[in-house]
C-alpha positions as CSV (number, residue, x, y, z in Angstrom):
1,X,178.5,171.8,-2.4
2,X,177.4,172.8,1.5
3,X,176.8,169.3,3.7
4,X,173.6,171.1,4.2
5,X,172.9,171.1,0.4
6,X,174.4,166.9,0.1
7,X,172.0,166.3,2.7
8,X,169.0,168.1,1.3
9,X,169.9,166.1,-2.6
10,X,170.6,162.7,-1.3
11,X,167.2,162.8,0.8
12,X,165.4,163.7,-2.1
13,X,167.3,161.1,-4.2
14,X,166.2,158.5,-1.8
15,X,162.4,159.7,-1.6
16,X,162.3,159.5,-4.8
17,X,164.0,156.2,-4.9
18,X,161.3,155.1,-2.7
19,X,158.0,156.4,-4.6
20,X,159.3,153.9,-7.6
21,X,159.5,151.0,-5.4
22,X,159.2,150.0,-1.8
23,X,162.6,149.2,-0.6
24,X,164.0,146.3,1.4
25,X,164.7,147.2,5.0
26,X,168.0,145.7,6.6
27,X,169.1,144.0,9.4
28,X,170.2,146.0,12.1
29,X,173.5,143.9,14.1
30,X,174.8,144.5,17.4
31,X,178.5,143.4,17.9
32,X,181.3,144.7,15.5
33,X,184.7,142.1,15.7
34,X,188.0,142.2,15.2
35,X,191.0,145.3,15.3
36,X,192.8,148.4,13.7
37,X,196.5,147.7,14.4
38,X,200.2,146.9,12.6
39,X,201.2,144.1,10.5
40,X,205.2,143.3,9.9
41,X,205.8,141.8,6.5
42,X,207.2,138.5,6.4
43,X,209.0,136.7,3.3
44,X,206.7,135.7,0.5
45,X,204.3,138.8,1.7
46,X,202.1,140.5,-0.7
47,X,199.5,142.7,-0.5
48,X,197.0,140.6,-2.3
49,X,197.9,138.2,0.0
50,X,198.2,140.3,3.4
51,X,194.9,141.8,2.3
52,X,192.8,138.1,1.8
53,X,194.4,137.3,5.1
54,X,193.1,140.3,7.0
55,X,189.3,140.5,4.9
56,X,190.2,144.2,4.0
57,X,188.8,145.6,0.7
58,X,192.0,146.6,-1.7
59,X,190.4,150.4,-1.6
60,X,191.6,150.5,2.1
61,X,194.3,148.8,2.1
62,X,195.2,150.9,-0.5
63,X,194.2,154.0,1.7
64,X,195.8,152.9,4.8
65,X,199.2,152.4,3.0
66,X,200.4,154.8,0.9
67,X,203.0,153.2,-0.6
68,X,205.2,154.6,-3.3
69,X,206.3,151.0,-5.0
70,X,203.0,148.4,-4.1
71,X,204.5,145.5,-6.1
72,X,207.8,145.0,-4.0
73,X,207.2,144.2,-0.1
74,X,210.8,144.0,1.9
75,X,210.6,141.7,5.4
76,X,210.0,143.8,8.1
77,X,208.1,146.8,6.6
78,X,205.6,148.0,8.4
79,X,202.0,148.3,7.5
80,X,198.3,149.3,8.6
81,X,195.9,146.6,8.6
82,X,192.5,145.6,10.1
83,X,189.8,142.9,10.2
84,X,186.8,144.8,11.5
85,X,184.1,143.7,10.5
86,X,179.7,144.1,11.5
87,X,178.7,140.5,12.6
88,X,176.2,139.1,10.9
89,X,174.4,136.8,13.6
90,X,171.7,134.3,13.0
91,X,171.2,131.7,15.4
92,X,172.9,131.1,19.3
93,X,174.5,127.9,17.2
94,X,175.4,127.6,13.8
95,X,178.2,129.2,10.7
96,X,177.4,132.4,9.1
97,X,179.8,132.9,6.0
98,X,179.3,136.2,4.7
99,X,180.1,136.4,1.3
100,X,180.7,140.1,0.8
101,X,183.2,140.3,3.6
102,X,185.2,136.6,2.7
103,X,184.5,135.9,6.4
104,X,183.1,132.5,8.2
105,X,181.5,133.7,11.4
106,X,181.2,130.3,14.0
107,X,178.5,130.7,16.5
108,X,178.6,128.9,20.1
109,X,176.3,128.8,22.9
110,X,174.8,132.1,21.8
111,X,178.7,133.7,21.3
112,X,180.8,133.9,18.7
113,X,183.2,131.6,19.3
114,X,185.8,132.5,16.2
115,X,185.8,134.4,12.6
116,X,187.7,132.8,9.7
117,X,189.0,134.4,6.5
118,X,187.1,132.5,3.7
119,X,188.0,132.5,0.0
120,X,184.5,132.4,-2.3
121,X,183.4,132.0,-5.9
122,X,184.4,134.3,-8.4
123,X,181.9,136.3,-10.5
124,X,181.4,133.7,-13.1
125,X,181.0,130.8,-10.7
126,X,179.6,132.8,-7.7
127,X,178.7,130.9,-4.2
128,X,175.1,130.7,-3.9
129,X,173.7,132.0,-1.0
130,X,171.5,130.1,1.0
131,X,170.2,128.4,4.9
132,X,172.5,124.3,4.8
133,X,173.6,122.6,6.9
134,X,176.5,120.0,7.1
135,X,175.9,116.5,6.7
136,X,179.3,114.7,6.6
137,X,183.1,115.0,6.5
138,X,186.0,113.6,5.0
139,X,189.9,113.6,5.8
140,X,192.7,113.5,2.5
141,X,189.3,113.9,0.2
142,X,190.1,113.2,-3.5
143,X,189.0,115.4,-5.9
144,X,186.3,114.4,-8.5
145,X,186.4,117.1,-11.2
146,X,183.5,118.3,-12.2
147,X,182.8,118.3,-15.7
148,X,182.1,121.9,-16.2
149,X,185.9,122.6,-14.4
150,X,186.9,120.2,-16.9
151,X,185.5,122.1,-20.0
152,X,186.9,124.9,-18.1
153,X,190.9,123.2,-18.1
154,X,189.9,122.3,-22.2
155,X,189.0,126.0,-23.2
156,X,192.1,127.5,-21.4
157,X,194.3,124.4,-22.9
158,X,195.1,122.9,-20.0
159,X,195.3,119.1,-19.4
160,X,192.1,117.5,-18.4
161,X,192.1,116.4,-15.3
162,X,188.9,114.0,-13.9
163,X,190.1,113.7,-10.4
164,X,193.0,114.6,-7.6
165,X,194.0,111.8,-5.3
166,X,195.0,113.3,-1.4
167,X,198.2,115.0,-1.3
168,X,200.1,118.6,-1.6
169,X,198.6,119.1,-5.4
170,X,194.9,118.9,-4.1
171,X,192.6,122.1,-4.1
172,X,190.5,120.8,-1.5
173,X,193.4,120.1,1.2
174,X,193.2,117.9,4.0
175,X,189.7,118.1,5.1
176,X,186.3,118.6,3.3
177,X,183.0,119.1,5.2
178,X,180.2,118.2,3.0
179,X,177.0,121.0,3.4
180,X,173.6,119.9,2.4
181,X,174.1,120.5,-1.5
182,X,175.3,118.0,-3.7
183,X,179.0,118.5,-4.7
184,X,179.4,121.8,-2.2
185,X,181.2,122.4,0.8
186,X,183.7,124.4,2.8
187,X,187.4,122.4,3.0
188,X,191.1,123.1,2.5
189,X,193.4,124.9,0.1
190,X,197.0,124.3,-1.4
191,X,196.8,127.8,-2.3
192,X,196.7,129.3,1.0
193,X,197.4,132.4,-0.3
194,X,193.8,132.9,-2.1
195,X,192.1,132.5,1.4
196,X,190.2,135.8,1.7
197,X,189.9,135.9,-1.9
198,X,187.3,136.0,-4.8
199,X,188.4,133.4,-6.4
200,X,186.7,129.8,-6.7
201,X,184.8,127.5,-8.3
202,X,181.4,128.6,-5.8
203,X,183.1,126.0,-2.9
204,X,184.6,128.1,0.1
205,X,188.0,127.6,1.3
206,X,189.7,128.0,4.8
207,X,193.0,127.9,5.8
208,X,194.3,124.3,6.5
209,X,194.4,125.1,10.5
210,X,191.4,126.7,10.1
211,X,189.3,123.9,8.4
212,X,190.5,121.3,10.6
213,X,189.6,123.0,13.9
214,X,186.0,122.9,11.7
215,X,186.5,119.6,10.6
216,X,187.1,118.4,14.0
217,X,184.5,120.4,16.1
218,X,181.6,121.8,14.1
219,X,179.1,118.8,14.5
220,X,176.9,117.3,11.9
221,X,173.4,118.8,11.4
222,X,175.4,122.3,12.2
223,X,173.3,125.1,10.4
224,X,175.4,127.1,7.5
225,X,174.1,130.3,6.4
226,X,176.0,131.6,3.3
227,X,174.8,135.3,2.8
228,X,176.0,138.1,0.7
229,X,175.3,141.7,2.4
230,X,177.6,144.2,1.6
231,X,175.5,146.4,3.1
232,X,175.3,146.0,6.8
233,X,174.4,148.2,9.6
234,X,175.0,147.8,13.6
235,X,174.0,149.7,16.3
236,X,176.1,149.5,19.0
237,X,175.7,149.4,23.3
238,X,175.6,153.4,22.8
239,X,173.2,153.5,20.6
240,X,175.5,154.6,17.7
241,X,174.9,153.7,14.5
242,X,178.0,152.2,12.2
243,X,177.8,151.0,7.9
244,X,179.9,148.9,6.6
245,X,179.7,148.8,2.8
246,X,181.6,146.6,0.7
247,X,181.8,146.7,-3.4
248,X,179.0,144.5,-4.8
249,X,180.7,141.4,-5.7
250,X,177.9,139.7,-8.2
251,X,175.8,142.5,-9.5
252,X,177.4,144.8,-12.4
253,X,176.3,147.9,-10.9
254,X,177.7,150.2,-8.7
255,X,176.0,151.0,-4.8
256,X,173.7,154.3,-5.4
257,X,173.9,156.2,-1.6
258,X,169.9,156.9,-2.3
259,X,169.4,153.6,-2.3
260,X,171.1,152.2,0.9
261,X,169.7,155.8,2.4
262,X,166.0,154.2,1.2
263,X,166.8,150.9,3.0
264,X,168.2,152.5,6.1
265,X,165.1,154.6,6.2
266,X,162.8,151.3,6.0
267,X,164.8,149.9,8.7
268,X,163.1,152.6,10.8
269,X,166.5,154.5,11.6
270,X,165.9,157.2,8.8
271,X,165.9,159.7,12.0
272,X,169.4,159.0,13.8
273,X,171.6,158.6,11.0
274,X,173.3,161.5,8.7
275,X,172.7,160.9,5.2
276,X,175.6,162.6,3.9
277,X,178.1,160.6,6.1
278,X,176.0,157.1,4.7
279,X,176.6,158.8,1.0
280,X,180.8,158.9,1.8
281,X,180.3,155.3,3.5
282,X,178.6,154.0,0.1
283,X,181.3,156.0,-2.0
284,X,185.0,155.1,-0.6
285,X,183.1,151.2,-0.1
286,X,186.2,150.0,2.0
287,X,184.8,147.7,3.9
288,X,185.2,148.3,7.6
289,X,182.1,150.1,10.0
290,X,182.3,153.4,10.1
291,X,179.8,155.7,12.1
292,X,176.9,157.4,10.8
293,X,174.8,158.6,13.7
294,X,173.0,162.2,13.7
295,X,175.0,164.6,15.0
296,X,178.5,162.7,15.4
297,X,181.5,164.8,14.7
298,X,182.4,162.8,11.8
299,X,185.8,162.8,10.5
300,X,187.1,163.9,7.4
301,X,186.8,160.8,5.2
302,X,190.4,159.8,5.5
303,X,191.6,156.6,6.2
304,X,193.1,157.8,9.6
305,X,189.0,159.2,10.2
306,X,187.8,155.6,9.6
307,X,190.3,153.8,11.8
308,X,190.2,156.4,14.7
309,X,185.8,156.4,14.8
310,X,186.3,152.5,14.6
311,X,188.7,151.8,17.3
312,X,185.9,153.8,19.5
313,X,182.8,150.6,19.3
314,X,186.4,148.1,19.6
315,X,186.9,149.1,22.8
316,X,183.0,148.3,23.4
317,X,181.4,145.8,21.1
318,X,184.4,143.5,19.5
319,X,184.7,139.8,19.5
320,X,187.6,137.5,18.3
């Protein structure tokens, strides 16, 4: 099929979206953070992990690396990462954790002053979105088991357990900062490895030296916006327009290109983006911005296309 033809159906496809309902428009962002570069594999490395640790999507990690054997890492192999991501900003002050990228965004005097990997709920106990704020801390927390992760320990035949004094064997770590909803927070790990990950109870958890540098200097009454948008859009100081779209992590149902095309076009920028190059953002999902104005030269959608458009808004808009 021509690009000219693509263009032509998925325009349709989203008009026609649109007559059956109006659709939501989204926020357009301006900053895109972090970097495209090489990661050296250390002992105890694997991709699951490496992949939690830098936010990527599997698909491109996956599609950066190539490998011939992906269950056996050796120390020193070199591989292709990055921890790009469209910055979701809210307030000058405040926590954005974006659910859809694993990522806790920290806001300070109108910056961003650092961006954590975060590991969420998984699909049966997802974290609930929502605007808290946090209203308390403690150091070596114990863990009171809730009762329905105690029917969870009695269906898989586990021993029950009703609580976890401090120490190595507790899932909450060192620190636990309490947000303004009974029983959830954002605290430690003993299972560093899952940071970045889908995979709690709906709580969010932080590397240990990432949680205390939280526990120690995010104040009380700090505002906490947990969001889930895996599709985001920034335009950058150019005026260039970038997608990021990540798989939907809570909703059985695959991203439809008409769709985010509808939504794009109720965000008013229907006339500077392509709607073929949105349609291969929505399909390969890897999670990382890639560009999408009118009339860019896109790149063949490769992984080496994505990394070389993105490394252009690094140079202009990143952050740490």
């Amino acid at each position: 099929m021509s690009r000219r033809l693509r263009l032509s159906t998925i325009l349709a496809l989203a008009l026609a979206h649109a007559a059956l309902a109006t659709p939501r428009g989204l926020p357009v962002y301006s900053q895109i953070a972090g970097s495209d570069r090489e990661y050296v594999v250390v002992a105890g490395d694997s991709l699951w992990a490496i992949s939690g640790r830098f936010t990527m999507t599997n698909q491109l990690l996956e599609a950066l690396n190539p490998l011939d054997d992906r269950n056996h890492l050796h120390v020193g192999q070199r591989l292709r990462v990055s921890d790009r991501h469209v910055v979701p900003r809210r307030d000058a002050e405040g926590i954005v954790i974006d659910v859809a990228a694993r990522t806790l965004f920290w806001f300070r005097k109108g910056a961003l002053e650092a961006r954590f990997p975060v590991a969420v709920g998984r699909a049966d106990w997802a974290t609930p979105p929502g605007r808290y704020r946090i209203i308390g801390r403690r150091e070596d927390p114990v863990w009171h088991v809730p009762p329905s992760i105690q029917e969870e320990m009695r269906r898989r035949g586990e021993p029950v357990v009703t609580s976890v004094g401090a120490g190595p064997d507790n899932p909450l770590g060192k620190y636990w900062i309490q947000l303004s909803a009974a029983g959830y927070g954002i605290h430690g790990t003993n299972a560093p490895m899952s940071v970045g990950k889908v995979a709690t109870h709906g709580c969010m958890r932080l590397l240990p030296e990432h949680v205390e540098r939280l526990f120690h200097e995010a104040p009380d009454g700090l505002r906490v916006d947990v969001i889930d948008e895996p599709v985001k859009v920034a335009r950058d100081a150019e005026g260039r327009i970038w997608l990021e779209v990540h798989p939907d992590l809570y909703r059985d149902r695959p991203l439809q290109a008409a769709e985010v095309v509808s939504r794009i076009v109720a965000t008013g920028l229907g006339d500077v983006v392509d709607a073929a190059a949105v349609a291969g953002v929505v399909g390969r999902a890897w999670g990382t911005p890639e560009e999408v104005t009118r009339g860019h030269a896109h790149a063949e959608a490769t992984p080496d296309g994505a990394v070389a458009d993105a490394e252009a808004v690094s140079r202009s808009a990143a952050g740490p």
